[in-house]
TIZASE-410409 format. One record per residue (C-alpha): residue number from 1; residue in three letters; z, y, x. Coordinates in steps of 0.001 Angstrom, whole numbers, plus 500000, padded with zeros to 6 digits. Layout:
BEGIN
rec nr=NUM&rest=ALA&zz=Z&yy=Y&xx=X
...
! end
This chain:
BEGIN
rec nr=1&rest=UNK&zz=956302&yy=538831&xx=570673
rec nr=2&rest=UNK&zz=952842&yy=540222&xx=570369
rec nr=3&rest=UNK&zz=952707&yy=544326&xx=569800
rec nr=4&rest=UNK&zz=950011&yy=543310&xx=566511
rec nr=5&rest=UNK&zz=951550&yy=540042&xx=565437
rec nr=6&rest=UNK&zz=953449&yy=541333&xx=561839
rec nr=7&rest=UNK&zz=949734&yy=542278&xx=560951
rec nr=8&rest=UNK&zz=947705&yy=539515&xx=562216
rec nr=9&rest=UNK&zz=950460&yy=537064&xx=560508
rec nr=10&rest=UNK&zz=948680&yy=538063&xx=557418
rec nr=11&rest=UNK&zz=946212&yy=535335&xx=556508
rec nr=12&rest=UNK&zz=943105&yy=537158&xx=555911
rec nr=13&rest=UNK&zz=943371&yy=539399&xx=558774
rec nr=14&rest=UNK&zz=944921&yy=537045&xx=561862
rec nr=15&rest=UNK&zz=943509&yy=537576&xx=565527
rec nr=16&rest=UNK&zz=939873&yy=537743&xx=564768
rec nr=17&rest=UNK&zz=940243&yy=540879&xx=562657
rec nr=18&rest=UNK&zz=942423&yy=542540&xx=565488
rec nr=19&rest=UNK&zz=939738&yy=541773&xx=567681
rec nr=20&rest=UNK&zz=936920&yy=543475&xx=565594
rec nr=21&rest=UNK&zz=939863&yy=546557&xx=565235
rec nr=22&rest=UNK&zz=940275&yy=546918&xx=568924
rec nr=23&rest=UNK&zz=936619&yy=547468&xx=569302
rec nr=24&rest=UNK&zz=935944&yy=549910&xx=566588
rec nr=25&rest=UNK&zz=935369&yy=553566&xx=567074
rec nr=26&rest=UNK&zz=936543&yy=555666&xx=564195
rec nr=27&rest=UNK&zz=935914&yy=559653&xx=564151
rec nr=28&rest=UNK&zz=938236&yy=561483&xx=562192
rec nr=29&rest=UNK&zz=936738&yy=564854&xx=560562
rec nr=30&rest=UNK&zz=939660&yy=567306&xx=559805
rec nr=31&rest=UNK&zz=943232&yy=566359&xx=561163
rec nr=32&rest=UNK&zz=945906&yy=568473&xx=558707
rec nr=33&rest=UNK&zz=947997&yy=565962&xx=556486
rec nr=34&rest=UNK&zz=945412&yy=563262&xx=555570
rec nr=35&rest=UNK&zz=943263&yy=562983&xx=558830
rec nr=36&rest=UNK&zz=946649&yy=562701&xx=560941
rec nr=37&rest=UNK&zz=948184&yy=560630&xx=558563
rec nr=38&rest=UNK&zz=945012&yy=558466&xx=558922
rec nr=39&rest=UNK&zz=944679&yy=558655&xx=562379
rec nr=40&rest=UNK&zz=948297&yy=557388&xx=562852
rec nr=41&rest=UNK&zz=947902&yy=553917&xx=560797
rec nr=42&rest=UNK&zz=944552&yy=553507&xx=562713
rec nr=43&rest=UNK&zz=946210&yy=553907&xx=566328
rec nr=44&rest=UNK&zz=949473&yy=551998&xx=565511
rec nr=45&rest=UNK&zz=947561&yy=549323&xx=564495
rec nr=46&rest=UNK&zz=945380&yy=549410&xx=567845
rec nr=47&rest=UNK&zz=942401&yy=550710&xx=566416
rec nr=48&rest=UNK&zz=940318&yy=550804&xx=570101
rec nr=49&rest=UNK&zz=938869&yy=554562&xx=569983
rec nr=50&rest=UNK&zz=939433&yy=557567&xx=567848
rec nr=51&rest=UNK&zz=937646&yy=560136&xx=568040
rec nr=52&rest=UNK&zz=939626&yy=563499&xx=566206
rec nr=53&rest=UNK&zz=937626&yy=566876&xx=565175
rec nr=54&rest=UNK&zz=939269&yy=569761&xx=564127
rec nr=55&rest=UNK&zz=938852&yy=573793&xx=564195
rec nr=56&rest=UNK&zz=942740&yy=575014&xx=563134
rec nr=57&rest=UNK&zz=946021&yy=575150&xx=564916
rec nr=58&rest=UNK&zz=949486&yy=574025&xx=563561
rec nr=59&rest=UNK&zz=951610&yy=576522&xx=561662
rec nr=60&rest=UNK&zz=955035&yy=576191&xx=559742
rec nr=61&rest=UNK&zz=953268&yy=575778&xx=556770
rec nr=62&rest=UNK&zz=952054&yy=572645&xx=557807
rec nr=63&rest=UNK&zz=955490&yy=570450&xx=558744
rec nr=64&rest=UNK&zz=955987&yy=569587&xx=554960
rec nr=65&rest=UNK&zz=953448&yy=567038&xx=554683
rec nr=66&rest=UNK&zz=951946&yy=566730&xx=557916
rec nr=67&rest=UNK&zz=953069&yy=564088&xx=560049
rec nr=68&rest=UNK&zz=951632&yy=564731&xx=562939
rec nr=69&rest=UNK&zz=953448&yy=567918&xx=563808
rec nr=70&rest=UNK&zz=956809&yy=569178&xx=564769
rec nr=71&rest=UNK&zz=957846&yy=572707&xx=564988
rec nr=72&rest=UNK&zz=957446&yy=573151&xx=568767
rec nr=73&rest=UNK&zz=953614&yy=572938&xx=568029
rec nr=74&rest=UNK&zz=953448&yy=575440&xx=564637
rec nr=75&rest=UNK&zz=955584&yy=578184&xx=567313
rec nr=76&rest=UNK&zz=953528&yy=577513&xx=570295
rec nr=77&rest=UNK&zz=950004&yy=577627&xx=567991
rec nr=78&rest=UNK&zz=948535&yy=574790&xx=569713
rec nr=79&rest=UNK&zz=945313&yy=573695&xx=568347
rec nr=80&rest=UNK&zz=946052&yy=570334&xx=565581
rec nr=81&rest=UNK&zz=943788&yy=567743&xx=567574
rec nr=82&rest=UNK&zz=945565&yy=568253&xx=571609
rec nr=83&rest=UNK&zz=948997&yy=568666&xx=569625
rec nr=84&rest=UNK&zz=948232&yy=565050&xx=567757
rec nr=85&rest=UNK&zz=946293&yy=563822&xx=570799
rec nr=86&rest=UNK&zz=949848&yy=564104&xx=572658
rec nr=87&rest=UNK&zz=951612&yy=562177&xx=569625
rec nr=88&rest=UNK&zz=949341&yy=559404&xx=569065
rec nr=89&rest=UNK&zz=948939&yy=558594&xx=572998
rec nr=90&rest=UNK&zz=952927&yy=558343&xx=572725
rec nr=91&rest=UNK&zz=952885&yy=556013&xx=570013
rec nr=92&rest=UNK&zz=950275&yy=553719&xx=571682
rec nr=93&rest=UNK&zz=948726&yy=554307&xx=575085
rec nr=94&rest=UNK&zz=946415&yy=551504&xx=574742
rec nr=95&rest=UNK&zz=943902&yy=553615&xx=572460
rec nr=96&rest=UNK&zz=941653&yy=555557&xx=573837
rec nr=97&rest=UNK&zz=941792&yy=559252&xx=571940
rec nr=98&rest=UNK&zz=939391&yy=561893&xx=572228
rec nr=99&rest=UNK&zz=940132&yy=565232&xx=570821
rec nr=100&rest=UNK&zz=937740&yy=567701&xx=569738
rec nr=101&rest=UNK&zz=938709&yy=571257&xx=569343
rec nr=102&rest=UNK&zz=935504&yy=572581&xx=567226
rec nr=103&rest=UNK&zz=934691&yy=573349&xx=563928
rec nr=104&rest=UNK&zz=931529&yy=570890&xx=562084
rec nr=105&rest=UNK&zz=928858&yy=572945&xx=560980
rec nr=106&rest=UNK&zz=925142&yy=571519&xx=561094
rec nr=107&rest=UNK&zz=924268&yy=572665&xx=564361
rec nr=108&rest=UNK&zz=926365&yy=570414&xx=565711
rec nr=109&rest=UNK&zz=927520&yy=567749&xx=563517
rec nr=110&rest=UNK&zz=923980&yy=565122&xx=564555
rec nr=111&rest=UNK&zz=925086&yy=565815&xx=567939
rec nr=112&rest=UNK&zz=928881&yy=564770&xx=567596
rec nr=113&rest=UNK&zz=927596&yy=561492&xx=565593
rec nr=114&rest=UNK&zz=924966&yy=560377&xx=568390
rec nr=115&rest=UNK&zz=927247&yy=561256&xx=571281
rec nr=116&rest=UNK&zz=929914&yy=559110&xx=569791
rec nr=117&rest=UNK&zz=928322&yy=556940&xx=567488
rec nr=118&rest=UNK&zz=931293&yy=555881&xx=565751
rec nr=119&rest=UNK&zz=931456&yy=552879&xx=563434
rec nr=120&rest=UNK&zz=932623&yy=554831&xx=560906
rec nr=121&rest=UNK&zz=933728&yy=558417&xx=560062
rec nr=122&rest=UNK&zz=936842&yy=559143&xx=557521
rec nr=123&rest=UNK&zz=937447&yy=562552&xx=555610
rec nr=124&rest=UNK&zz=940729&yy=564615&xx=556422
rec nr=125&rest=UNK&zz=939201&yy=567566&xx=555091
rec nr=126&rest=UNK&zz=939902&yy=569731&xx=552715
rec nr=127&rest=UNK&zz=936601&yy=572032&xx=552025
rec nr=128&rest=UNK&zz=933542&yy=570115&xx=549892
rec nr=129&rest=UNK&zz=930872&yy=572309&xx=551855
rec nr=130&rest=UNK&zz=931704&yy=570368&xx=554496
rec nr=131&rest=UNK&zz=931854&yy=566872&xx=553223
rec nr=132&rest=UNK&zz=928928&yy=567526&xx=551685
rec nr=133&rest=UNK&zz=927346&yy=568289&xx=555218
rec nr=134&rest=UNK&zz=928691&yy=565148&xx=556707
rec nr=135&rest=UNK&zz=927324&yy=562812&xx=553539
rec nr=136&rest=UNK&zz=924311&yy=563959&xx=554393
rec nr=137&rest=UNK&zz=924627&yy=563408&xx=558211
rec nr=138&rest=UNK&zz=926303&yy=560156&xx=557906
rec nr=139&rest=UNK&zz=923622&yy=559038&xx=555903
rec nr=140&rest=UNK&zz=921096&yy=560562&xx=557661
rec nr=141&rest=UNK&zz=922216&yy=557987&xx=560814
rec nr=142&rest=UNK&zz=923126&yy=555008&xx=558615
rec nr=143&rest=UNK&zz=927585&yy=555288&xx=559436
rec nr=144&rest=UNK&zz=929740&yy=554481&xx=556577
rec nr=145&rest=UNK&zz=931912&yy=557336&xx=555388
rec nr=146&rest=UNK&zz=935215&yy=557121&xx=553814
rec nr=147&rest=UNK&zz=935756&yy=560002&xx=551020
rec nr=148&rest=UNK&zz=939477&yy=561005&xx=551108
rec nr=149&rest=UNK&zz=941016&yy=564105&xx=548998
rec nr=150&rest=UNK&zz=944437&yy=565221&xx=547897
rec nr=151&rest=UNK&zz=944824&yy=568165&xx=545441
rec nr=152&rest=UNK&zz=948329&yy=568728&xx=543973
rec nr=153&rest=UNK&zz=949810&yy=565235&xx=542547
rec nr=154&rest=UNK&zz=946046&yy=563821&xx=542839
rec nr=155&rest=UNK&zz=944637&yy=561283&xx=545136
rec nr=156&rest=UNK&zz=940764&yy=560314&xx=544933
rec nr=157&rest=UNK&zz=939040&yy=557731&xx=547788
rec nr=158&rest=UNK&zz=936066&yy=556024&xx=547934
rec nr=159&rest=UNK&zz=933600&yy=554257&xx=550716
rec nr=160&rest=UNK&zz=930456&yy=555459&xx=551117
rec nr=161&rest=UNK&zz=927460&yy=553599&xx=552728
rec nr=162&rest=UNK&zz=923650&yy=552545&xx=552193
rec nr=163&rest=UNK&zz=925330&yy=549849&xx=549682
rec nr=164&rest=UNK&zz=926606&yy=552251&xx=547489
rec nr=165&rest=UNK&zz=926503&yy=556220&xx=545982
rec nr=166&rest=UNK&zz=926627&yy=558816&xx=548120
rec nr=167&rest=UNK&zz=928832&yy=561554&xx=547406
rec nr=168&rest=UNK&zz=925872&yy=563317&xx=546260
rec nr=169&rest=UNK&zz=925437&yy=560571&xx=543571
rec nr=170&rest=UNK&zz=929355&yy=560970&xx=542440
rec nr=171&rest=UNK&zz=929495&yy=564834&xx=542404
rec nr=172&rest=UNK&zz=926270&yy=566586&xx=542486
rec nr=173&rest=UNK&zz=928116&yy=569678&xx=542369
rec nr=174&rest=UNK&zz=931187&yy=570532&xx=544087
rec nr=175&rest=UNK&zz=934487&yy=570469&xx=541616
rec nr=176&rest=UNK&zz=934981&yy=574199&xx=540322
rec nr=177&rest=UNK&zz=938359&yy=574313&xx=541820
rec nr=178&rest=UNK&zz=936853&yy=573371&xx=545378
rec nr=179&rest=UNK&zz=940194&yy=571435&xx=545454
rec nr=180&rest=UNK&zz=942290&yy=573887&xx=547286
rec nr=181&rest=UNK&zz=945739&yy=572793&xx=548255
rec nr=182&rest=UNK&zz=946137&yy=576883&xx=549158
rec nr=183&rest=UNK&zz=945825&yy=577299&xx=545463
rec nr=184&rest=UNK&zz=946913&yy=574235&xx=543864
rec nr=185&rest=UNK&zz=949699&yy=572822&xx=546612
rec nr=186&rest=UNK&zz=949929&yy=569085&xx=547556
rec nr=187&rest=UNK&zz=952602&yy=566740&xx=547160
rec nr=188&rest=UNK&zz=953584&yy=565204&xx=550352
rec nr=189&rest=UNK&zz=953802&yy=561591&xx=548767
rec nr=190&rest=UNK&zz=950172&yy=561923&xx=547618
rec nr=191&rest=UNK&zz=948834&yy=562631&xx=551116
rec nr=192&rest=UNK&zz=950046&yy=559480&xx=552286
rec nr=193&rest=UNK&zz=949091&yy=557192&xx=549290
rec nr=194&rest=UNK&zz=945210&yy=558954&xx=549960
rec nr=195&rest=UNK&zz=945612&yy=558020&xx=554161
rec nr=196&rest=UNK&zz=946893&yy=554327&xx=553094
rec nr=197&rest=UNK&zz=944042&yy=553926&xx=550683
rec nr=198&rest=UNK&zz=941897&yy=555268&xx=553641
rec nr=199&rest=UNK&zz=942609&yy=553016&xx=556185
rec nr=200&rest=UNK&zz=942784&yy=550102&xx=553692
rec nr=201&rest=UNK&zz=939165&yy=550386&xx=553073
rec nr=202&rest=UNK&zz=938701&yy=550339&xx=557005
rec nr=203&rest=UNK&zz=940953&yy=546895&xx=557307
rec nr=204&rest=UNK&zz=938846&yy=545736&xx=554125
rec nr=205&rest=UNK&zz=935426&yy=545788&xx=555749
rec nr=206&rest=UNK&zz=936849&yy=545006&xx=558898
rec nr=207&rest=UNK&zz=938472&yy=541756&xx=557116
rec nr=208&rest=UNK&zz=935313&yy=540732&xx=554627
rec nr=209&rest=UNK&zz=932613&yy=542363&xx=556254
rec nr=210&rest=UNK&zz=932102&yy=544712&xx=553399
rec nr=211&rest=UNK&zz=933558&yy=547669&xx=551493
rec nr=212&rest=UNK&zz=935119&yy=547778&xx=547946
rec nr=213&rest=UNK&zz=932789&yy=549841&xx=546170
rec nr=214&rest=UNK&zz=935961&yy=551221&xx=543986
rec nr=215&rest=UNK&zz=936845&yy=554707&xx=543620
rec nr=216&rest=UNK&zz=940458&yy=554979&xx=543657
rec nr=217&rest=UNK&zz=942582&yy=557810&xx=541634
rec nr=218&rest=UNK&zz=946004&yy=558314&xx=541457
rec nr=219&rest=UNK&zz=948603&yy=561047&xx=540182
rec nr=220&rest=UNK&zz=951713&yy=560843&xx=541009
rec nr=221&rest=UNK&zz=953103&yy=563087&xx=539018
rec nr=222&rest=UNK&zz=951900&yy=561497&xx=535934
rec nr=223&rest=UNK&zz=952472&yy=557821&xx=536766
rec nr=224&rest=UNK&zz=948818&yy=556564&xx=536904
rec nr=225&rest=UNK&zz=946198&yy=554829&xx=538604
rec nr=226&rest=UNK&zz=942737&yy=553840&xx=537885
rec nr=227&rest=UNK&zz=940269&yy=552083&xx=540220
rec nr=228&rest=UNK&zz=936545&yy=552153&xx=539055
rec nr=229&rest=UNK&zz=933744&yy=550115&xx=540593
rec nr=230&rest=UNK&zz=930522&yy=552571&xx=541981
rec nr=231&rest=UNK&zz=928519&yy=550335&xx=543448
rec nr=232&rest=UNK&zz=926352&yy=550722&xx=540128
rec nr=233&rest=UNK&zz=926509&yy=554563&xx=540339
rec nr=234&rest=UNK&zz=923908&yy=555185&xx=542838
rec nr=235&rest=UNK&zz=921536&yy=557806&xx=541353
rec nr=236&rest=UNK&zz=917752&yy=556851&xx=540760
rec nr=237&rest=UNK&zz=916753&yy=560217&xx=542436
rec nr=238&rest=UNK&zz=919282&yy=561193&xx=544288
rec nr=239&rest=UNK&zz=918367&yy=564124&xx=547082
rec nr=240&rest=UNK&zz=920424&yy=562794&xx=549568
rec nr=241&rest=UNK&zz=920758&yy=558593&xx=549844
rec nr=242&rest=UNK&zz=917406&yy=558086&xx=547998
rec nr=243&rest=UNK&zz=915146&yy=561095&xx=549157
rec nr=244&rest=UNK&zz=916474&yy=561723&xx=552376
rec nr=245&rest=UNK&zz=916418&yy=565659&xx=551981
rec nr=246&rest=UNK&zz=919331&yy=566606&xx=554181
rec nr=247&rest=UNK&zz=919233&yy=570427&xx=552579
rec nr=248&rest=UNK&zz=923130&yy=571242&xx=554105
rec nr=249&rest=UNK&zz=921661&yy=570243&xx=557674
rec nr=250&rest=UNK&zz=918733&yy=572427&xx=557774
rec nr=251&rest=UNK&zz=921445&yy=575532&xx=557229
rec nr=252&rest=UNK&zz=922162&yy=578109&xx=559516
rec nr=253&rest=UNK&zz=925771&yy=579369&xx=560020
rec nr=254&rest=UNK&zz=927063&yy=581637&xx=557162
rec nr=255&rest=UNK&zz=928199&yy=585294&xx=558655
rec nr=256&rest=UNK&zz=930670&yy=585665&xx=556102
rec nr=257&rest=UNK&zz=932678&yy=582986&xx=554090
rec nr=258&rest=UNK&zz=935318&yy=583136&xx=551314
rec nr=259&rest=UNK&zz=938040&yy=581011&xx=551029
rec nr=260&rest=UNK&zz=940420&yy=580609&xx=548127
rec nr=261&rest=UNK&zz=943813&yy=582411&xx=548504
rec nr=262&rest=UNK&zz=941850&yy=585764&xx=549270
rec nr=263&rest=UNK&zz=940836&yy=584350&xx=552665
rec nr=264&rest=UNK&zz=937699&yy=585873&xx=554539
rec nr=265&rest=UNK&zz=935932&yy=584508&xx=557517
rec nr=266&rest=UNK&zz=933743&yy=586352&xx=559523
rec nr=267&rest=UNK&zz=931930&yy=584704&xx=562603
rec nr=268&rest=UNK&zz=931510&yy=586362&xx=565963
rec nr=269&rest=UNK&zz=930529&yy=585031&xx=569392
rec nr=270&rest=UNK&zz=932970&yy=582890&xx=571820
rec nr=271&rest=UNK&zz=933101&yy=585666&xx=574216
rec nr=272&rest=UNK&zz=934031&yy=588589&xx=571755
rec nr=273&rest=UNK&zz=937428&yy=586536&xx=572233
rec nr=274&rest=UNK&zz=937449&yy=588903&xx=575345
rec nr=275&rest=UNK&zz=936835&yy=591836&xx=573989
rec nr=276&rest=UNK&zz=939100&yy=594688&xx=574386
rec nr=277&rest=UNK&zz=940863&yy=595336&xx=570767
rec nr=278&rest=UNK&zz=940998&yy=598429&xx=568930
rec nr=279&rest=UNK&zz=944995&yy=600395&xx=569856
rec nr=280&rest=UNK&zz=944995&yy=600628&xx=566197
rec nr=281&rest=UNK&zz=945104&yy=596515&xx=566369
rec nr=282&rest=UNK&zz=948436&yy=595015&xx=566446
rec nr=283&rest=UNK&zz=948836&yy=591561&xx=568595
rec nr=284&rest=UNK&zz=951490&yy=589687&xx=566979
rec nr=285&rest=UNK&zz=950956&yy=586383&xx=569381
rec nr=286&rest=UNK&zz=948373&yy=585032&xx=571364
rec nr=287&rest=UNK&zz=947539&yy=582177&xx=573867
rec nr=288&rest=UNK&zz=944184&yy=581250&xx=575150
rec nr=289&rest=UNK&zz=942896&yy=579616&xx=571874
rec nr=290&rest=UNK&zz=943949&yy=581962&xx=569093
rec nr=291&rest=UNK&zz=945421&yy=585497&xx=568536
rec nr=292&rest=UNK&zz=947378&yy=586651&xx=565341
rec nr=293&rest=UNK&zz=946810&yy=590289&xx=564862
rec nr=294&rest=UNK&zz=947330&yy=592947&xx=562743
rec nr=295&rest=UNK&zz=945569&yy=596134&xx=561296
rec nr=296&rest=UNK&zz=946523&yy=597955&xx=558176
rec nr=297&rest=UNK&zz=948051&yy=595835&xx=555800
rec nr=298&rest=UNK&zz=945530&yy=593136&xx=556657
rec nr=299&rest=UNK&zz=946745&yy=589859&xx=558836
rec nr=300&rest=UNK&zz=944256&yy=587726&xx=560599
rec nr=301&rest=UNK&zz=944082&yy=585095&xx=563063
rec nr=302&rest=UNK&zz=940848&yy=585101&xx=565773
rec nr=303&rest=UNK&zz=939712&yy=581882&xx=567084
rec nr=304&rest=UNK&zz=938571&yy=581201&xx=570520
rec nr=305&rest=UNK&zz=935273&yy=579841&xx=569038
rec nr=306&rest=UNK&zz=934693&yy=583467&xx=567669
rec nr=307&rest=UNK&zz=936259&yy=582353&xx=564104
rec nr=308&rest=UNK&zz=937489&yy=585610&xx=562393
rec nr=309&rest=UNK&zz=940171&yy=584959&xx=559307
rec nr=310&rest=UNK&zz=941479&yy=588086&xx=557335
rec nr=311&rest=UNK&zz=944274&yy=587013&xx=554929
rec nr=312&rest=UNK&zz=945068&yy=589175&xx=551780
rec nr=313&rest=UNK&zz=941864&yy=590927&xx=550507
rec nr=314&rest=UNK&zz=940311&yy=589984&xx=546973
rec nr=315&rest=UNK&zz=937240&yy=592191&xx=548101
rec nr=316&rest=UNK&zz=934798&yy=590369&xx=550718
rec nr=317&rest=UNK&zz=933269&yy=594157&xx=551599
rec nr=318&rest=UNK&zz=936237&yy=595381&xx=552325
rec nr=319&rest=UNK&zz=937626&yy=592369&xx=554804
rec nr=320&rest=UNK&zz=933866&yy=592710&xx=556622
rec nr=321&rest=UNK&zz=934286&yy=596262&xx=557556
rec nr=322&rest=UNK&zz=937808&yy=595623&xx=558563
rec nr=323&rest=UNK&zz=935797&yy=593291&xx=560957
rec nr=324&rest=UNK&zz=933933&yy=595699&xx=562075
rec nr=325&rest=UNK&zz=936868&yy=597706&xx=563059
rec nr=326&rest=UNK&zz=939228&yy=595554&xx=565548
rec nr=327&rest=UNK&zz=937224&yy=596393&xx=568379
rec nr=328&rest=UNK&zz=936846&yy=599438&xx=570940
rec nr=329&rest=UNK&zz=933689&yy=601343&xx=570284
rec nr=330&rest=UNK&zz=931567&yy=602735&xx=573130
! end
């Protein structure tokens, strides 16, 4: 029996859809509970490249709804996209799976898009800032772009190409809650309903040659669903998919960022990494990609890429001089 044949059985998909699937490249932005979840149905299903992006590593806090962990990866800290490279090769060794270890910011994110030039790019994140910046760069080079989010009970996820809106069209303004699942939690059952809906919309166009145009929304908690059609929704004078000003791509990198759940980042240079740390600077763990430390009653975890996150200060002032504090002074 054929590894594909319980899905090509199915009438309007059959051998010529596998086909088109085993020659589409897919790049997967963000890889915590929807982007693996994602990534999974698209490589079980013999999806023929994936490419997977993502900055974080795997910790304990991750296992409840995120598939694509186990434990042995949250203890060792290994960075989400070489431990999900490892499962998804397991499940199906004919795909070929490139994982990126980076975080997207606008220097960069053209240059991912025309190295790869995927067919399409899907959301697994879980900050608006940045799916703002890829609307605009997917549009920008004409690649459709599956909106995915989970917040709580809440599942919202919509295709996005010249057709349609943009995201710009559907939110001008990002949602005052920025969506947080650090603030809000997420359900486990809603993740997967969002990654199902997700790759759905990928089979779709691969089966009829064309999207859905319909927003889906679901709680789960409550019990309902509603699909809406947004083809019509496209704004007039939209910035982004009518003007073509790509304001998010012309930024430079922020020095300092908040993040809900009194979360500060502060960016630094690869190869302050290396840099010898304060004695007053605790190392809880480390391996060559990231280093948990410790100083005062402040926790934070240092990236290889020069990524600085202090956990547990409500004052951003504060957390910055902390910053400036961790290393040995000359």
């Amino acid at each position: 029996m054929k590894r594909y044949d319980r899905q090509e059985k199915f009438h309007a998909f059959g051998n010529t859809t596998q086909k088109k699937l085993q020659n589409l490249c897919a790049l997967i932005i963000g890889v915590g509970a929807l982007g693996s979840g994602i990534a999974e149905q698209l490589v079980r299903s013999g999806i023929g490249k994936l490419i997977i992006v993502d900055r974080d590593i795997v910790t304990l806090s991750n296992l409840h709804r995120q598939s694509g962990y186990l434990e042995v990866d949250a203890n060792e800290m290994k960075p989400k996209v070489f431990a999900l490279k490892e499962r998804l090769q397991a499940m199906n060794s004919e795909v070929k799976i490139e994982a990126m270890n980076m975080e997207v910011l606008p220097q960069n994110i053209l240059s991912i898009l025309e190295t790869h030039q995927p067919d399409v790019v899907l959301d697994g994140l879980d900050r608006f800032e940045t799916r703002y910046l890829v609307n605009e760069a997917t549009n920008k080079m004409r690649i459709p772009y599956i909106y995915s989010a989970v917040l709580g009970s809440q599942v919202s996820v919509f295709p996005i190409d010249s057709n349609g809106p943009c995201l710009q069209c559907i939110m001008p303004e990002p949602p005052e809650t920025m969506e947080s699942c650090a603030l809000h939690g997420v359900l486990p059952p809603a993740v997967h309903i969002a990654s199902s809906f997700a790759v759905a919309e990928v089979f779709n166009y691969l089966m009829t040659g064309m999207f859905s145009y319909d927003m889906k929304w679901i709680d789960i908690y409550k019990g309902e669903m509603k699909s809406t059609h947004i083809v019509n929704l496209k704004e007039e004078d939209c910035p982004v998919c009518r003007q073509h000003h790509y304001q998010r791509l012309k930024q430079s990198t922020i020095e300092g960022e908040y993040y809900c759940g009194n979360v500060i980042q502060v960016r630094y240079a690869p190869e302050d990494f290396d840099k010898l740390l304060s004695p007053n600077v605790n190392v809880i763990k480390q391996n060559q990609f990231v280093k948990l430390l410790e100083y005062r009653h402040y926790k934070m975890t240092f990236f290889q890429d020069g990524r600085l996150l202090i956990y547990g200060s409500e004052n951003k002032n504060d957390a910055l001089e902390v910053a400036q504090l961790i290393f040995v002074t000359t």
